[in-house]
C-alpha positions as CSV (number, residue, x, y, z in Angstrom):
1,X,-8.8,8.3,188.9
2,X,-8.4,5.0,186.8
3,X,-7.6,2.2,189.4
4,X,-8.8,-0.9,187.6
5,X,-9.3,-1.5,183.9
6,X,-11.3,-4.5,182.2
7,X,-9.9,-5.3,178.9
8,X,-12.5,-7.2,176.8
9,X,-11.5,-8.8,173.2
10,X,-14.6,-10.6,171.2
11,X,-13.0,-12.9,168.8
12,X,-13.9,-14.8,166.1
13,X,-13.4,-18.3,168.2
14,X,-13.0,-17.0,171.9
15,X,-13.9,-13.9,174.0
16,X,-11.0,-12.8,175.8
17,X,-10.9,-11.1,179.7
18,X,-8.0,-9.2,181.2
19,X,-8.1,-7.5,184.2
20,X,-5.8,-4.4,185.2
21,X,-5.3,-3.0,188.4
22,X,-2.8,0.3,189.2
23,X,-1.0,-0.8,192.7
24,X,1.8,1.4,194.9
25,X,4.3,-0.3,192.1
26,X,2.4,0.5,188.7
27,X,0.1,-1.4,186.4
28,X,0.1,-4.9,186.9
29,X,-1.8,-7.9,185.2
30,X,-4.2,-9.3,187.7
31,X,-5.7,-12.4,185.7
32,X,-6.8,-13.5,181.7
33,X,-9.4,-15.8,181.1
34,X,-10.9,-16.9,177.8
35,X,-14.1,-18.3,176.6
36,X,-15.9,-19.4,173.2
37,X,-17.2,-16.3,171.4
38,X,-21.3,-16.6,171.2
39,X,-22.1,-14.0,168.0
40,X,-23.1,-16.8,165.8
41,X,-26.3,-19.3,166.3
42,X,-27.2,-21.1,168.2
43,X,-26.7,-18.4,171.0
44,X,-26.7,-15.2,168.9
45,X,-25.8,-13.2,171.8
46,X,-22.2,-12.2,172.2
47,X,-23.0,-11.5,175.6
48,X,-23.3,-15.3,176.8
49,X,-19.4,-16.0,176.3
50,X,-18.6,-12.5,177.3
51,X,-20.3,-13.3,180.9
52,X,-18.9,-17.0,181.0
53,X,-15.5,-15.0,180.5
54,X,-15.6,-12.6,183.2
55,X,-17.2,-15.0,185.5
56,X,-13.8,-17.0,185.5
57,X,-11.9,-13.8,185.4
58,X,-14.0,-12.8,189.0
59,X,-13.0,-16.2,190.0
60,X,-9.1,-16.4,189.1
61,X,-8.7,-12.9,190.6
62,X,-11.2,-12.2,193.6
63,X,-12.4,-9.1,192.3
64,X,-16.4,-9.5,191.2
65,X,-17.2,-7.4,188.1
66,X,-20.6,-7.8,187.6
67,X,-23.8,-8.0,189.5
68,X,-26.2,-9.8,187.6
69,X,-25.7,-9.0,184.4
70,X,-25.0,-4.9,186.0
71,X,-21.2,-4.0,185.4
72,X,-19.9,-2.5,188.6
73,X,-18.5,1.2,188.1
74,X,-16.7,2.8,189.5
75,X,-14.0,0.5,191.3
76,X,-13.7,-0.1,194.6
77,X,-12.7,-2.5,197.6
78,X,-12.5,-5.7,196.3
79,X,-15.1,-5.3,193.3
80,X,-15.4,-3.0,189.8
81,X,-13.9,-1.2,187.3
82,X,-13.3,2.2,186.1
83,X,-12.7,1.4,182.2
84,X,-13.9,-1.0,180.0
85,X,-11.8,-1.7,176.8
86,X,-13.0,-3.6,173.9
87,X,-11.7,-5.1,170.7
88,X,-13.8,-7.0,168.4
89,X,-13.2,-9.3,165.1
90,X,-15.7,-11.7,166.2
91,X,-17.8,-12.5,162.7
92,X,-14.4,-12.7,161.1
93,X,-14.2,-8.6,161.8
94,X,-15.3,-5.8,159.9
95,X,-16.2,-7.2,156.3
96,X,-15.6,-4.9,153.7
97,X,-15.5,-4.5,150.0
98,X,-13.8,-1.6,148.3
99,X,-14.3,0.1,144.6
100,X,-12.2,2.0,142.5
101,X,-12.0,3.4,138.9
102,X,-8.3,1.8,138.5
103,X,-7.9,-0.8,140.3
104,X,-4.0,0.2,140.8
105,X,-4.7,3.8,141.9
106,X,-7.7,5.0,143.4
107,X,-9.0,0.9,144.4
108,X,-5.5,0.6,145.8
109,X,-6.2,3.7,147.7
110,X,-8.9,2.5,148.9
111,X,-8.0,-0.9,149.7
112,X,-4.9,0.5,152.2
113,X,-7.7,2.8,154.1
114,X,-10.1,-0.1,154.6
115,X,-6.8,-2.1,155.7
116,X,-5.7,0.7,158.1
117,X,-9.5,1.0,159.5
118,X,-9.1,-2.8,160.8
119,X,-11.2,-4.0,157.8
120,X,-11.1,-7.4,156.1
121,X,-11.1,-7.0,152.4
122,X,-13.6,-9.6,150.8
123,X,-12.9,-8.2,147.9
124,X,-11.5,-4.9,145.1
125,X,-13.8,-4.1,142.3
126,X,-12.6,-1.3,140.1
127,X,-14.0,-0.2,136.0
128,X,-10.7,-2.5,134.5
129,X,-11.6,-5.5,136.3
130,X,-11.4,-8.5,133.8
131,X,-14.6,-9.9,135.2
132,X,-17.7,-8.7,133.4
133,X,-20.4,-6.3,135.2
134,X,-22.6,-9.4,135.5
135,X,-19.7,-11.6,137.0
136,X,-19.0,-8.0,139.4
137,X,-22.8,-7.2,140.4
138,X,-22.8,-11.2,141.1
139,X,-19.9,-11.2,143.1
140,X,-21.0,-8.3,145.7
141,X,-24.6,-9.6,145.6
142,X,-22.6,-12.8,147.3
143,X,-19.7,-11.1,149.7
144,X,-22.8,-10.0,152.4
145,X,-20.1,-7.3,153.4
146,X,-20.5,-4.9,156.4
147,X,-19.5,-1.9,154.7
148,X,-18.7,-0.8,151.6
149,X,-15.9,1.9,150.5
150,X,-16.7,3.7,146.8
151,X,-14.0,5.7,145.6
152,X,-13.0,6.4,141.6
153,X,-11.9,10.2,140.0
154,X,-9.9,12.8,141.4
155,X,-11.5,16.5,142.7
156,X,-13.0,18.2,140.1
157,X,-12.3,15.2,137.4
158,X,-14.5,12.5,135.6
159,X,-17.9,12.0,137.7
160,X,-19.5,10.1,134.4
161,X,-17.3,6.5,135.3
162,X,-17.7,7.4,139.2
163,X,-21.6,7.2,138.6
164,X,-21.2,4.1,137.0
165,X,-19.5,2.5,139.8
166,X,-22.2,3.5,142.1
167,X,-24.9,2.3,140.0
168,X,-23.2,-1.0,139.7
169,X,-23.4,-1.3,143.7
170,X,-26.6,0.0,144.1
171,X,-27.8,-2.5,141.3
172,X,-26.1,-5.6,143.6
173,X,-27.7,-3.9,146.9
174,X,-26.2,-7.0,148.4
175,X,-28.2,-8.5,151.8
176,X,-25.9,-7.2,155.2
177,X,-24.8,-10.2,157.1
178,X,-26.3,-9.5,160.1
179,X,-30.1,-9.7,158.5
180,X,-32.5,-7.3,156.4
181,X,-33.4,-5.3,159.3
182,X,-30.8,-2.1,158.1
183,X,-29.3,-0.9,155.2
184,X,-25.7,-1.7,154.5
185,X,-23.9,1.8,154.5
186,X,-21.5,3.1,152.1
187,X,-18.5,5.5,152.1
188,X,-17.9,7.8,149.3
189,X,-14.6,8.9,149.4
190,X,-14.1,9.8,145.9
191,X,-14.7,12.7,143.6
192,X,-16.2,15.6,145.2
193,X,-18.1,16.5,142.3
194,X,-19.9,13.4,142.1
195,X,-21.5,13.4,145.4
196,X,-25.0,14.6,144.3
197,X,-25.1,12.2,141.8
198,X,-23.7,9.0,143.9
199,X,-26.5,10.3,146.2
200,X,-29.4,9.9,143.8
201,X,-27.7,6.5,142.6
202,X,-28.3,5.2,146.7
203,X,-31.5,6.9,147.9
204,X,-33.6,4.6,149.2
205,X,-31.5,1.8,148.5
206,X,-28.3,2.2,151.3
207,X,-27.3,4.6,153.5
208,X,-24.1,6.8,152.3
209,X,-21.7,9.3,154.2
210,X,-19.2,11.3,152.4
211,X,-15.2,11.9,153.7
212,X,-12.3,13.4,151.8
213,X,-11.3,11.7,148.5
214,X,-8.7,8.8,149.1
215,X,-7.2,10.5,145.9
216,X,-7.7,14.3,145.5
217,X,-5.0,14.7,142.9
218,X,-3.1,11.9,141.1
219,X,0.0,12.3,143.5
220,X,-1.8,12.6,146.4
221,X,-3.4,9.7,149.0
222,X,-5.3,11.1,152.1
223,X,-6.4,7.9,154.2
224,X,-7.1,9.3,157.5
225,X,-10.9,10.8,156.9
226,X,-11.8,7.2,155.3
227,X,-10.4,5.3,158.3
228,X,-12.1,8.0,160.9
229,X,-15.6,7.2,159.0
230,X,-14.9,3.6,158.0
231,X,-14.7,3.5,162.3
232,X,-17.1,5.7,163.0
233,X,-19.7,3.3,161.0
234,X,-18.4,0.4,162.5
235,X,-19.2,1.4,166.0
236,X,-22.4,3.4,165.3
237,X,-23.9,1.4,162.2
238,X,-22.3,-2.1,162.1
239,X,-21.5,-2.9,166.1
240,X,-25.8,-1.6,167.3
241,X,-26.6,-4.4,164.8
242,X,-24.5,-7.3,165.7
243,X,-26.2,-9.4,168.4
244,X,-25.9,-8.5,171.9
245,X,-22.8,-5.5,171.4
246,X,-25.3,-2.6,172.2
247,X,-24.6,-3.8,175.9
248,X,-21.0,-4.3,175.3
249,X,-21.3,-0.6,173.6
250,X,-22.7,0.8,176.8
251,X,-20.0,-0.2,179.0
252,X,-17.2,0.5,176.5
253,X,-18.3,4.2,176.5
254,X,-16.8,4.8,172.6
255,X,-13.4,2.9,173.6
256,X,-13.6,0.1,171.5
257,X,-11.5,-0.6,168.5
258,X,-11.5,-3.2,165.4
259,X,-8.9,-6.1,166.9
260,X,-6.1,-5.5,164.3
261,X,-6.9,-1.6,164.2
262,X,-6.1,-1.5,167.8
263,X,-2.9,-3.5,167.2
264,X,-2.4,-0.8,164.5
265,X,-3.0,2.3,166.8
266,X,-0.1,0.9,169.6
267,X,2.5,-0.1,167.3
268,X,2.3,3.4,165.6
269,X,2.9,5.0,169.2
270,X,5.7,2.3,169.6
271,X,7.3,3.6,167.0
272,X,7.6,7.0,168.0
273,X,8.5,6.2,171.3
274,X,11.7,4.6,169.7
275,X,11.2,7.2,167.1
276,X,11.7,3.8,164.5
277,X,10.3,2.4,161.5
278,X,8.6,-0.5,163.1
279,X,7.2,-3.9,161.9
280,X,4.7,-6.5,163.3
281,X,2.9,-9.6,162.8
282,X,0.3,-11.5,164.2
283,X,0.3,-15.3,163.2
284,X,-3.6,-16.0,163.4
285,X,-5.2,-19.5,162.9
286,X,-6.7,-18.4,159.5
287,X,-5.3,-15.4,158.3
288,X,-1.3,-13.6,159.1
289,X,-1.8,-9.7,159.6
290,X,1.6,-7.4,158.8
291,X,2.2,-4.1,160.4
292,X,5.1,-1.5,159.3
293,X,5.2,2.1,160.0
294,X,7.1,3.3,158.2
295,X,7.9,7.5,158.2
296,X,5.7,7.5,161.1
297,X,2.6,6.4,158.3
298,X,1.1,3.0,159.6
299,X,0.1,0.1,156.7
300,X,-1.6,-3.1,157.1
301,X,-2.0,-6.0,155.3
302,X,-3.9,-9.3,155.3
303,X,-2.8,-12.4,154.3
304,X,-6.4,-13.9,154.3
305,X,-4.8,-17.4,153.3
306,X,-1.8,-18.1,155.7
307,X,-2.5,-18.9,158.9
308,X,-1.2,-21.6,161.5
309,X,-4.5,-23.6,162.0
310,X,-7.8,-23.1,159.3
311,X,-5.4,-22.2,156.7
312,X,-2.1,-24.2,157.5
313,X,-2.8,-26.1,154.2
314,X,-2.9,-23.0,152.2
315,X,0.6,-22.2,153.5
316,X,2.3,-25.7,152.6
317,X,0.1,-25.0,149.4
318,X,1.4,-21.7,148.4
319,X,5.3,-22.4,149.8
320,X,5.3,-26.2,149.0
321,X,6.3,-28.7,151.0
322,X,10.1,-28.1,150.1
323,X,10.1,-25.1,151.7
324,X,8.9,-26.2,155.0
325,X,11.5,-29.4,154.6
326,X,14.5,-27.2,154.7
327,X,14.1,-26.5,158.6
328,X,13.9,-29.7,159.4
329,X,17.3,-30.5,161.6
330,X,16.0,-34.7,161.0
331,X,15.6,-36.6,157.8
332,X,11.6,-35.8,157.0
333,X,10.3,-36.4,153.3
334,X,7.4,-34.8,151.4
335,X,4.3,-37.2,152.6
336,X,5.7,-37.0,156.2
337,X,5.0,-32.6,155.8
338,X,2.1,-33.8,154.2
339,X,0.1,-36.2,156.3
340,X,1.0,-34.1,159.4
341,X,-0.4,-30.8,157.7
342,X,-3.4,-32.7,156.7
343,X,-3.9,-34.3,160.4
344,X,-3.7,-30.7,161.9
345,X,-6.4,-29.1,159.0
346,X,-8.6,-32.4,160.5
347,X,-7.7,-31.4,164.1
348,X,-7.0,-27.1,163.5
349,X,-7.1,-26.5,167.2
350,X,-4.9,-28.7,168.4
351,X,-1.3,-28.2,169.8
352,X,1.9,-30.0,169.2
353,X,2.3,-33.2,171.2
354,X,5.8,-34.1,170.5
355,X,9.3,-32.0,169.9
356,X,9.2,-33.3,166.3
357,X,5.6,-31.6,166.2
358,X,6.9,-28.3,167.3
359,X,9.6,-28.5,165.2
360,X,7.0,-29.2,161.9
361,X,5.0,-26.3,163.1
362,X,7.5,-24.0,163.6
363,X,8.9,-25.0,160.2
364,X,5.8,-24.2,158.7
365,X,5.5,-20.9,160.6
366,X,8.8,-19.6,158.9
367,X,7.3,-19.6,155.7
368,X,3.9,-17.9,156.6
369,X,6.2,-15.0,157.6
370,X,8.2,-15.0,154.5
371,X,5.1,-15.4,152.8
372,X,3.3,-13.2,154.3
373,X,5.9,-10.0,154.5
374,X,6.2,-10.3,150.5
375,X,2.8,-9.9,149.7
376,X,3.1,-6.8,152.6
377,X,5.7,-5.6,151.0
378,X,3.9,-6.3,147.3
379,X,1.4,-4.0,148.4
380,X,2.8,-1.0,150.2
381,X,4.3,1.0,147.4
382,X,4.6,4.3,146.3
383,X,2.0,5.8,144.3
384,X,1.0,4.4,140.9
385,X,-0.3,5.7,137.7
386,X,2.1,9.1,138.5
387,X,5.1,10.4,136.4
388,X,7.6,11.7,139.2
389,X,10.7,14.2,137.6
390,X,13.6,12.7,139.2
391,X,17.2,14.7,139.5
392,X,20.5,12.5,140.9
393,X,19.5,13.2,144.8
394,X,15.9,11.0,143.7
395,X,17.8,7.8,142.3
396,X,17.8,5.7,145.5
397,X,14.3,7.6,146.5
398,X,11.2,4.8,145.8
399,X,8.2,6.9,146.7
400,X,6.6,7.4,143.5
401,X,7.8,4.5,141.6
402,X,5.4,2.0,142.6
403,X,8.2,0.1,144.3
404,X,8.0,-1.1,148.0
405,X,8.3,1.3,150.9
406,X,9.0,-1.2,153.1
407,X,12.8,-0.9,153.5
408,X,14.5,-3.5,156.2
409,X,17.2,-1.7,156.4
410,X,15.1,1.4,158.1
411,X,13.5,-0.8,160.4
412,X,14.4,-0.4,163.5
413,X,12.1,-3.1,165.6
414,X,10.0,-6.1,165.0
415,X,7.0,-7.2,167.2
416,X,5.9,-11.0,166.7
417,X,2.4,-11.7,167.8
418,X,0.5,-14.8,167.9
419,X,0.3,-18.3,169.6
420,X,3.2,-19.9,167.5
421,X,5.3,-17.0,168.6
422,X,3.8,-16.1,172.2
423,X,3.8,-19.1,173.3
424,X,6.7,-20.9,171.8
425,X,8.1,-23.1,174.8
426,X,11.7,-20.7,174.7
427,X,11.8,-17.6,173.4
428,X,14.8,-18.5,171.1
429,X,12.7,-20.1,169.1
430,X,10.1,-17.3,168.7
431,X,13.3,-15.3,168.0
432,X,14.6,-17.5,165.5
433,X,11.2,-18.0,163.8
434,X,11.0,-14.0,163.0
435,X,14.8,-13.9,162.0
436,X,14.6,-16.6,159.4
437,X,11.1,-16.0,158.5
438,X,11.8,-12.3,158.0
439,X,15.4,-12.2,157.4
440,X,15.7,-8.5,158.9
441,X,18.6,-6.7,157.5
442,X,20.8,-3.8,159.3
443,X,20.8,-3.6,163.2
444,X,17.3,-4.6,164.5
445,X,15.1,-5.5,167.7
446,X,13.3,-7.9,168.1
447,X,10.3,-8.5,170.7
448,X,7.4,-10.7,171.2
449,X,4.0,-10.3,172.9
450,X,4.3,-12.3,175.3
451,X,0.1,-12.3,176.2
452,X,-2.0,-10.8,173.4
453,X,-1.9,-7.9,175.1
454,X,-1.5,-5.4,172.0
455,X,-4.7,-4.9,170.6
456,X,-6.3,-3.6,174.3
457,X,-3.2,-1.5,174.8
458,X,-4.0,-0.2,171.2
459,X,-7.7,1.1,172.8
460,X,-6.2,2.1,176.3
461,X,-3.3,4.4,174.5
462,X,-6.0,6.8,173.0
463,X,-7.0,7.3,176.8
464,X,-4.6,7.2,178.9
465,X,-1.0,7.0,176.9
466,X,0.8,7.1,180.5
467,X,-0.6,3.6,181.6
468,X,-0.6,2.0,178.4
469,X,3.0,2.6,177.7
470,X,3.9,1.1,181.5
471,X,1.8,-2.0,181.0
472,X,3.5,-2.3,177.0
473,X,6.6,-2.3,178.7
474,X,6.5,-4.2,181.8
475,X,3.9,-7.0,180.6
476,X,3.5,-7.0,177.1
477,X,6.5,-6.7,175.2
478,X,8.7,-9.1,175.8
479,X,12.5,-8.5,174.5
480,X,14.2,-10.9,172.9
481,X,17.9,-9.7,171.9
482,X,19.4,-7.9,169.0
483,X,20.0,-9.1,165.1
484,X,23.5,-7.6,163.5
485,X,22.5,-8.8,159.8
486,X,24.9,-6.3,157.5
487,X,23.8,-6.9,153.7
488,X,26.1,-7.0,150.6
489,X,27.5,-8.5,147.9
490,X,28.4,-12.8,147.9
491,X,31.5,-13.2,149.6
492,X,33.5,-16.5,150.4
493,X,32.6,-18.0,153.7
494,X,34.5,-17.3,156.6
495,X,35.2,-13.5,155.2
496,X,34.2,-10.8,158.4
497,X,32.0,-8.9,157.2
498,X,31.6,-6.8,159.7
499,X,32.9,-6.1,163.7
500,X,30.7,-5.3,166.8
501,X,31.9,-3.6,169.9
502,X,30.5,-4.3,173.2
503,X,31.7,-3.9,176.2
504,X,35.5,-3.8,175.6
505,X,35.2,-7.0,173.5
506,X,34.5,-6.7,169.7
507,X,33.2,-9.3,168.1
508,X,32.8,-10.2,164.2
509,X,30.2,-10.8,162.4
510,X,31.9,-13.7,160.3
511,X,29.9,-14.9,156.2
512,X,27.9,-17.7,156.2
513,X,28.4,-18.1,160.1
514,X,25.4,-17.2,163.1
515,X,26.3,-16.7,166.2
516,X,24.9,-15.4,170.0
517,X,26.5,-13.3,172.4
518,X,24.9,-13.4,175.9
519,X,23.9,-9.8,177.2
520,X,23.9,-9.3,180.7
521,X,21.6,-6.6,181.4
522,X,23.9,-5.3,184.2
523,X,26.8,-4.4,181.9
524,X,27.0,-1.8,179.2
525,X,24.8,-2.7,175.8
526,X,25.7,0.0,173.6
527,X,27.5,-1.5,170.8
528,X,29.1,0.0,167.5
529,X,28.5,-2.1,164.4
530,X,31.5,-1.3,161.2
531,X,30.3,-2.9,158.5
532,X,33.5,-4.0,155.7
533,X,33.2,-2.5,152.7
534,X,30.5,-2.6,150.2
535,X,28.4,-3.7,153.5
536,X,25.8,-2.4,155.4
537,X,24.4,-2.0,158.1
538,X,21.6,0.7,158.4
539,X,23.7,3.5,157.9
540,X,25.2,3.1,154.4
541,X,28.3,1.1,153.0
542,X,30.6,0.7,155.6
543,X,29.2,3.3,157.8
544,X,29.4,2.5,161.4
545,X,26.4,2.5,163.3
546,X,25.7,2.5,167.0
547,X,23.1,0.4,169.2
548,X,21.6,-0.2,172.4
549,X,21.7,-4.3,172.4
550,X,18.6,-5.6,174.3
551,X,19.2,-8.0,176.8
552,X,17.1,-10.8,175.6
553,X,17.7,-13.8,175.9
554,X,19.4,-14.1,172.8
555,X,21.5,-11.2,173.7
556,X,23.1,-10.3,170.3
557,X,22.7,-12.3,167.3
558,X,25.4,-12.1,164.7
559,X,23.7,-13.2,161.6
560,X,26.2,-13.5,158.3
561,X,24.2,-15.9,156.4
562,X,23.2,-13.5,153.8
563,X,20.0,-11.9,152.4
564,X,18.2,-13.8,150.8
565,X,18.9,-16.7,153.3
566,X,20.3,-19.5,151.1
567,X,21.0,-23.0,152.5
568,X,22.4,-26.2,150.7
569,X,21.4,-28.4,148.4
570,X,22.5,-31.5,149.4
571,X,20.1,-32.7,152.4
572,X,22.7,-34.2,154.9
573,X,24.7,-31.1,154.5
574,X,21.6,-28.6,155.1
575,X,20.2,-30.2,158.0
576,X,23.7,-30.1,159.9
577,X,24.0,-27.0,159.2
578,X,20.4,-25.8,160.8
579,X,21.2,-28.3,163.6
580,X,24.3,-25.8,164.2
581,X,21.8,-23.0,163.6
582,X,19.5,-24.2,166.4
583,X,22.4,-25.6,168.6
584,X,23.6,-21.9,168.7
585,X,20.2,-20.4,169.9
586,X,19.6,-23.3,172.4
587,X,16.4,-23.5,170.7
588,X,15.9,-27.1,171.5
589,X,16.8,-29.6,173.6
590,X,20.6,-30.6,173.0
591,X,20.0,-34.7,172.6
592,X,17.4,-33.6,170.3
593,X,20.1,-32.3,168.1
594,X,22.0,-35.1,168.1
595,X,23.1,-36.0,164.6
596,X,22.5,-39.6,165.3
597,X,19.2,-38.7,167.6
598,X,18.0,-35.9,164.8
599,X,18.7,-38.6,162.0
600,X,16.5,-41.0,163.9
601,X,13.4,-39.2,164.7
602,X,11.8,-39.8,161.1
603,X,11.7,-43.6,162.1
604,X,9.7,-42.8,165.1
605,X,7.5,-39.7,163.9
């Protein structure tokens, strides 16, 4: 019987601790400690911060995990464990690159399996790349990737340009990042018909396994074997090479999971629990990760250059400083954004000081999101280079047509992850960051994770769903309230555009206008959205559509302001309009919104 559990994440910056504990009530937290991640010189040992982490952990929570450098097992009075879970993107994760013959079929194939497997994508080299061979070979020679994934023809086609693509690896035979000592493997997951001659392209030169082709036929993706082996490598090939994981290995026992493949695997079984399309994020320092599952299929996607600390710069870059300016509630210009963002790139692991640093940061947080869920949404699309017949009941269907899958209207949940949203200082203000930064549309949910505790969930659910569902529940997910956001055509403001019963009241949902209405978790929470016409809400134009609200704390959000969210021009008017917006979540302190206080700050900032 599982009684205690020790949750171990090895990040790129720090190694995380978290130890479980089943008592008479259920699962509960006993105590999280962190410490910096030693994979890299001068320790090369991952096991240094590891110990230096549980050592606290033993400390904060009275329960001693290790003797010597021995783990404990099995659990008992006061001391050891009976499961040992472990996430890892320490290195910067699982470093892959990915080929394909087209780079918008079968190397887009490939690059959503290496995404789904946890993988960071240094790179996507297909036949019609516009760089030359020489700029190619060059390239790879340079990426010192873990792994790579070779792809390119479908089953029983060309195995002449599939070749090619091999040799042009094999001719790079790029160094592995963790030394010379092994060879870096390679998955072939292309062409069936051109495994003997991929193998004679990699004998004696790197070590190659073979899975189902990504692309069997034209309209056809198959993912799953490629992730299965992509894993299977990292743990067996990729992990026994990486300083000082063989011991980490040993405890683990086979549970341990690429971090955001892990965050991957639990928000797939949240979604059928609520039996919902589902989307996520986690805000990094460096990069933004974006989850959806969507018809119970689970996509990734990495947005390598938008984070909230390394790559903060990158964000103001891309969304420019305007961007961030318009949710400011005080009178900022353009080299106040600026000399802050560049302060914070000195300083990246620094936290805000003052309210009008928060604010900035937040700010700058809405637009990684918006960033961030366009380029998902860029990128998980039906299937390319395929001519689909389509009758009258196909018109509104997109599979096929290369446009987005990712509908908001379908979702049914987002989960915000990350220190900008976990650890906001009020949990309006983690709300209001994912409403404006992904402007959800229809009826949906929103919670955070409250304590990182996602990606070890996402190892535990594969072993014992039971306790990992209690422990999402009761520790991890954190609700937050429900968004009414109906979508439609520009009205005049002030026009209800749609009505919400709750509770005997009804309430509407008024254009151009947010609103909050408190949910006691004692009263009844199912609500009825009717949309007006021409609007709607999740279940077609002027369909209504009922909800369980969650009692969050901001209860249900009314949001009329209209997809895409639009604000004013003028800059008095716009900044009194998203002091209103923040007045109405209580997402700051009142003086702060002041108009005469907000209006001031730029003075003293």
């Amino acid at each position: 019987m599982t009684r205690r559990i020790l949750a171990v994440d090895i990040g790129s910056t720090t190694t995380k601790t978290i130890l479980f504990e089943k008592t008479s009530g259920g699962w509960v937290l006993l105590g999280k400690t962190m410490a910096p991640t030693t994979v890299e010189a001068p320790h090369n040992d991952v096991m240094i911060g590891l110990k230096s982490a549980i050592g606290k952990l033993e400390k904060r929570t009275g329960v001693t995990v290790l003797h010597g450098s021995r783990l404990i097992k099995p659990s008992g009075a006061g001391e050891g464990v009976d499961l040992v879970l472990v996430t890892s993107s320490a290195g910067g994760g699982l470093q892959m690159v990915v080929t394909g013959l087209m780079k918008e079929i079968t190397a887009e194939s490939a690059h959503r399996a290496a995404l789904g497997a946890g993988a960071v994508v240094s790179d996507v080299i297909s036949l019609d790349d516009t760089r030359s061979v020489v700029e190619r070979v060059d390239r790879l020679k340079r990426l010192r990737p873990d792994m790579i994934l070779v792809t390119g023809g479908t089953d029983g086609g060309n195995i002449s340009e599939v070749a090619a693509m091999a040799e042009m690896v094999a001719m790079a035979n790029p160094e592995p990042r963790f030394g010379k000592d092994f060879k870096i493997p390679v998955v072939f997951a292309g062409n069936v018909d051109a495994r003997s001659y991929v193998a004679d392209v990699f004998k004696d030169v790197m070590d190659v396994t073979y899975t189902d082709n990504v692309r069997p036929v034209l309209e056809e993706e198959v993912l799953d074997p490629a992730r299965r082996e992509i894993h299977r490598l990292f743990l067996e090939h990729v992990m026994m090479h990486a300083p000082g994981y063989k011991t980490v290995l040993s405890w683990a026992e086979g549970n341990v999971k690429p971090t955001p493949m892990a965050v991957g695997n639990i928000l797939s079984y949240f979604s059928r629990m609520r039996n919902q399309d589902v989307l996520g994020v986690d805000v990094g320092g460096a990069t933004t990760d974006v989850f959806s599952v969507i018809d119970g299929k689970l996509y990734r996607t990495v947005s390598a250059n938008l984070g909230m600390s390394y790559s903060m710069g990158n964000v103001l870059a891309e969304a420019s400083p305007e961007a961030v300016l318009r949710w400011l509630p005080f009178d900022a210009d353009e080299n106040l954004v600026r000399n802050w963002n560049f302060n914070k790139m000195i300083r990246p692991t620094t936290l805000p000081q003052t309210i009008e640093e928060l604010v900035l940061e937040q700010a700058v947080s809405r637009e990684a999101l918006r960033l961030s869920l366009g380029h998902h949404r860029s990128l998980i699309r039906g299937l390319k280079g395929i001519k689909k017949k389509r009758s009258v009941g196909d018109v509104f269907n997109q599979e096929g047509t290369g446009e987005t899958l990712v509908d908001l209207l379908k979702i049914g949940a987002i989960v915000g992850s990350g220190g900008v949203l976990s650890y906001a200082p009020r949990r309006s203000q983690a709300a209001m960051i994912l409403l404006d930064g992904f402007q959800p549309e229809g009826v949906t949910d929103l919670f955070v994770d409250s304590q990182f505790l996602l990606p070890h969930l996402g190892v535990l659910v594969d072993v014992d769903p039971e306790a990992a569902e209690e422990i999402l529940l009761r520790e991890a997910l954190v609700p937050l309230g429900t968004a009414v956001c109906p979508v439609g055509p520009a009205v005049p403001p002030g026009t209800v555009i749609a009505r919400v019963r709750l509770g005997g009241e009804t309430y509407d949902v008024v254009s151009g206008d947010l609103r909050v209405v408190p949910v006691d978790p004692g009263r009844e929470r199912y609500c009825e959205v009717v949309p007006s016409r021409e609007f709607d809400a999740g279940a077609g134009k002027s369909n209504p559509l009922s909800w369980q609200v969650l009692p969050g704390p901001t209860g249900l959000i009314l949001d009329g302001r209209g997809r895409p969210l639009k604000l004013p021009d003028n800059d008095r008017d716009r900044r009194a309009l998203v002091r209103r917006w923040y007045r109405t979540f209580s997402a700051y302190p009142a003086d702060f919104l002041e108009e005469e206080q907000a209006e001031a700050v730029r003075n003293s900032t």
